[in-house]
C-alpha positions as CSV (number, residue, x, y, z in Angstrom):
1,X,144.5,78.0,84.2
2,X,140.3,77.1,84.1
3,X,139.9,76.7,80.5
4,X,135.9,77.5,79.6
5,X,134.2,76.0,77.2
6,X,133.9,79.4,75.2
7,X,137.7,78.5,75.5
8,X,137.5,76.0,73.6
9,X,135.2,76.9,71.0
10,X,137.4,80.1,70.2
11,X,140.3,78.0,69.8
12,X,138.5,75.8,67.5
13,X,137.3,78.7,65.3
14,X,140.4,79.9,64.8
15,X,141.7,76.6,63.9
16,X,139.5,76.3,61.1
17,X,139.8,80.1,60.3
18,X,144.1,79.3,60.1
19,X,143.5,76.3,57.7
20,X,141.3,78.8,55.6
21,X,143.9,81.6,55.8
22,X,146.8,78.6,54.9
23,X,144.3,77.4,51.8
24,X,144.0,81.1,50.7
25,X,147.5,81.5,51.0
26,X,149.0,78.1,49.3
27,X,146.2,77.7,46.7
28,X,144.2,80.9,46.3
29,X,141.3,78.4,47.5
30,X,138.5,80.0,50.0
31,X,137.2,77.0,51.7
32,X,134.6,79.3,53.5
33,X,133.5,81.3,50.7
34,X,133.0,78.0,48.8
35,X,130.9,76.1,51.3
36,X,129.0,79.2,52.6
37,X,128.3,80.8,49.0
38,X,130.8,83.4,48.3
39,X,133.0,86.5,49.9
40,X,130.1,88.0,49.7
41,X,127.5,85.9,50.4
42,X,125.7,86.9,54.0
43,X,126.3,83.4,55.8
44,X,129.8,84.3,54.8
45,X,130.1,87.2,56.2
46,X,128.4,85.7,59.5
47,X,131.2,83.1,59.7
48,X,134.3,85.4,58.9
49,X,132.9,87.7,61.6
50,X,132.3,85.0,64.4
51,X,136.3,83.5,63.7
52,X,137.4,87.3,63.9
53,X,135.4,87.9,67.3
54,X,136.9,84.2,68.7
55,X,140.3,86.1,67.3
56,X,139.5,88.8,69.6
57,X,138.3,87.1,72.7
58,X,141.4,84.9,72.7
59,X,143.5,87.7,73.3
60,X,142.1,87.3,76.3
61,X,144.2,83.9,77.0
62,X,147.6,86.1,77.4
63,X,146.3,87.8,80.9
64,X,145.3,84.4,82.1
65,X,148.3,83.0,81.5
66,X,150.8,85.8,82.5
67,X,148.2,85.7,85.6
68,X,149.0,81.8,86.2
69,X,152.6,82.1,86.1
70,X,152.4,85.4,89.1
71,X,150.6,82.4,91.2
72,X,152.8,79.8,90.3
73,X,155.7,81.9,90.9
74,X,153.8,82.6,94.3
75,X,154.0,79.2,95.5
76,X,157.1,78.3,94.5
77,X,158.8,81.6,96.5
């Protein structure tokens, strides 16, 4: 599998956006909302959105991988 280098960005946005949701989780602590100025803040908002939409576009990762293994599976036949 190519990986892109939107690849990689998505996967590091949803890195930081799982350490939030574990912070949120363990110790009711929003490390977003407290560095970008609230839930409700717009910056916020921006930030929450772009990790949903790297959420979203990694989905994307499944076909390429189930479409990997058909090739390898391919050569190895």
């Amino acid at each position: 599998m190519r990986v892109r280098t939107l690849d990689w960005i998505a996967l590091t946005l949803i890195v930081i956006g799982s350490i939030n949701w574990g912070l949120v989780g363990f110790f009711q602590f929003d490390l977003i909302a407290t560095l970008f100025g609230g839930m409700q803040g717009w910056f916020s908002r921006i930030i929450y959105a772009i990790i949903g939409i790297s959420g979203l576009y990694s989905l994307s990762l499944y076909g390429r991988i189930s479409d990997d293994d058909k090739v390898k599976d391919m050569k190895i036949s």
